[in-house]
N, C-alpha and C positions, 0 to 999 in steps of 0.2 A: 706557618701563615696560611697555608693554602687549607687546612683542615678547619679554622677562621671561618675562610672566604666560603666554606659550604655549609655552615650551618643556618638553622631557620631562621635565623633574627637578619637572615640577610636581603630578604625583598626588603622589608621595612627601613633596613639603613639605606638599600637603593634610592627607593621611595624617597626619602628624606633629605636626602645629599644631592637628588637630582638638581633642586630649587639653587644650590652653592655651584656645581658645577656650569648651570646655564650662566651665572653670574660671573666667573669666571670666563665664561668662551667670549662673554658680549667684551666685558672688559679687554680682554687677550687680542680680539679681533682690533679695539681701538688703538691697543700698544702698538701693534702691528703696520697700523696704516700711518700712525703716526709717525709711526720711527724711517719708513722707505719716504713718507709724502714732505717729509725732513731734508731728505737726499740722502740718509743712510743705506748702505748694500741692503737685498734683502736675506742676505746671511746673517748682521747683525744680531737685530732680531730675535730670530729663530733661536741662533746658537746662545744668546745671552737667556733664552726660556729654558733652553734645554738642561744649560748648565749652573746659571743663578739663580734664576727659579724663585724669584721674588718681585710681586708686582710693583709695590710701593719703591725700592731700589730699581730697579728696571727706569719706572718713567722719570725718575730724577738723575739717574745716570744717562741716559737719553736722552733728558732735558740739559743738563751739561754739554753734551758731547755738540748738540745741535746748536749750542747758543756759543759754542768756540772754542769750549774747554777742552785738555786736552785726554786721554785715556786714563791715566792717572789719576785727575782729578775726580775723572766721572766712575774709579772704580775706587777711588776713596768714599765719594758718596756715601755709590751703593753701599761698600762696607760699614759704612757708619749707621746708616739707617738699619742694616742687618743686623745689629748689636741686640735688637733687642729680642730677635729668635733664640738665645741664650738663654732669658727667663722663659719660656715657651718649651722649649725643651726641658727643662726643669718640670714644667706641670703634665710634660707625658712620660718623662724619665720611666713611670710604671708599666709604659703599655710597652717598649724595649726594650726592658732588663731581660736580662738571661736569653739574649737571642744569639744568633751566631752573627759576627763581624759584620758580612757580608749584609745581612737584613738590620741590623743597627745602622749600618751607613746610608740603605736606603730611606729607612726611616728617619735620618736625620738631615734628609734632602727635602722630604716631603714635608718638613715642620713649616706650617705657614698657620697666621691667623686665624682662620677661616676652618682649617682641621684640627688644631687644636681647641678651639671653639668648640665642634661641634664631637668632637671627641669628650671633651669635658662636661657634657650638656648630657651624656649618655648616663645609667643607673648601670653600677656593677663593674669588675674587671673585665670581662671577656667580651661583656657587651662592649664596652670604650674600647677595648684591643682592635674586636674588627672593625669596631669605627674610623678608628682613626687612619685602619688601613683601605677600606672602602672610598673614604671620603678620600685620602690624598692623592690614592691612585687616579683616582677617576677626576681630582681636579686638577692633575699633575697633567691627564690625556686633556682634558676640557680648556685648559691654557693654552698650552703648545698648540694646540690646533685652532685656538682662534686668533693669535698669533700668526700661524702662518697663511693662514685666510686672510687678516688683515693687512699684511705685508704683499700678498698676491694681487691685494685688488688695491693695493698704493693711495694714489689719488682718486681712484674712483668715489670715494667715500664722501668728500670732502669733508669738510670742518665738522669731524667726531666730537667735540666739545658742547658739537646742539643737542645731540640728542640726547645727553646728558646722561651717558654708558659710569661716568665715575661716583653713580650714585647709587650704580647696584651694589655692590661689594658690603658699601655700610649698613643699606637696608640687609643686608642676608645676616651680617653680625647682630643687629639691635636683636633681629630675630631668636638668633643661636641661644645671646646671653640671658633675654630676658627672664624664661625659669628659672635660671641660680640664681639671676638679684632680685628676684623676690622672694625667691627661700633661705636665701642669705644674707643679712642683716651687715655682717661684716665685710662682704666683700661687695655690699650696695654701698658700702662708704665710701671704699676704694675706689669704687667704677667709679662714683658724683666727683670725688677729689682729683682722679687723675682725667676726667671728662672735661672739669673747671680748668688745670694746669693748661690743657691741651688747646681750648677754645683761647685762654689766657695771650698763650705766646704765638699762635696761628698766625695775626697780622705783620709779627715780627722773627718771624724762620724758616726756614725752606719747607719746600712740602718732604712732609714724611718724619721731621724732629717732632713735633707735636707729641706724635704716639709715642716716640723712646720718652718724653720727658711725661708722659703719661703713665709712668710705668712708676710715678713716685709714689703713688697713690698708693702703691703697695704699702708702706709704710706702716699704715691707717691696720692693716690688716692682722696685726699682732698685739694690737693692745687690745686688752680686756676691759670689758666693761665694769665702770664702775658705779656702784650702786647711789641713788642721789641721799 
């Protein structure tokens, strides 16, 4: 990994992850003030970035825990919502294979949206390799520290919801995907189907199901075109 992280292509993945990574702190910091300005410890937090490491499950396990539920319930959530880093893993499984234990396990901590996104957006094996390790290290440090900046300054913040921090994360995706669904015909079907499923059931499911039931769109992705 570390022979990866020193070659040339690596300003340029810097460069280019920077724009994900700030998206990440802004967000991180909102989880943060939310979950203390809550009356959550400010260990919570901290320790649920450290260790679960997923934004989406995070604020609806948070939003559980805040609105009464009990831990259980709010790390059933989370796990449900994580179900779909499963398929996710699956479209990096290449940049992993043949690693040793220890670096597969890291790398299967760092599986989020957002790096396999922009993992998959890269041309070539070695190019995506250190992609995907640049981008999730660097969003893995870019979380946890605006997380616990956001938890430091609690209530100072007030009402994170104005300044409208949960609209970065989508624009840095639209970003990521756009070259493959336009060079890919088949998986522009996918995205429109599981975009529609998503938008569809939104008024009627917690936040964060949208995206697992977005993942049906996969479906679309294996048939062949048939000639008229």
């Amino acid at each position: 990994m570390r022979s990866l992280l020193r070659t040339p292509m690596m300003t340029p993945l810097v460069r280019d992850s920077a724009l994900v990574w700030l998206a990440s702190g802004v967000v991180g910091v909102s989880f943060g003030a939310i979950s203390v300005a809550g009356g959550l410890p400010l260990w919570v937090p901290v320790a649920m970035s450290l260790i679960v490491y997923a934004g989406s499950a995070q604020f609806s396990a948070v939003g559980v825990l805040l609105a009464g539920g009990g831990p259980l319930a709010a790390a059933a959530t989370g796990l449900l919502l994580n179900t779909r880093t499963a398929a996710f893993s699956l479209a990096v499984a290449d940049v992993l294979g043949g690693r040793s234990r220890l670096t597969r396990l890291v790398g299967a901590h760092l599986v989020t949206d957002e790096t396999v996104a922009f993992t998959l957006a890269q041309p070539g094996p070695e190019r995506r390799r250190a992609a995907f390790w640049v981008n999730g290290l660097g969003l893995f440090a870019a979380w946890n520290t605006g997380v616990l900046a956001g938890a430091l300054a609690g209530t100072a913040l007030g009402d994170t919801a104005k300044y409208g921090l949960d609209a970065a994360f989508p624009a840095v995706l639209v970003a990521l995907v756009l070259p493959t669904l336009r060079a890919d015909t088949r998986i522009r079907r996918c995205a429109l189907l599981g975009a529609a499923l998503a938008l569809a059931v939104t008024p009627a499911v917690p936040a964060g199901v949208p995206v697992l039931l977005a993942l049906a769109g996969l479906v679309r992705y294996g048939r062949k075109e048939v000639a008229a």
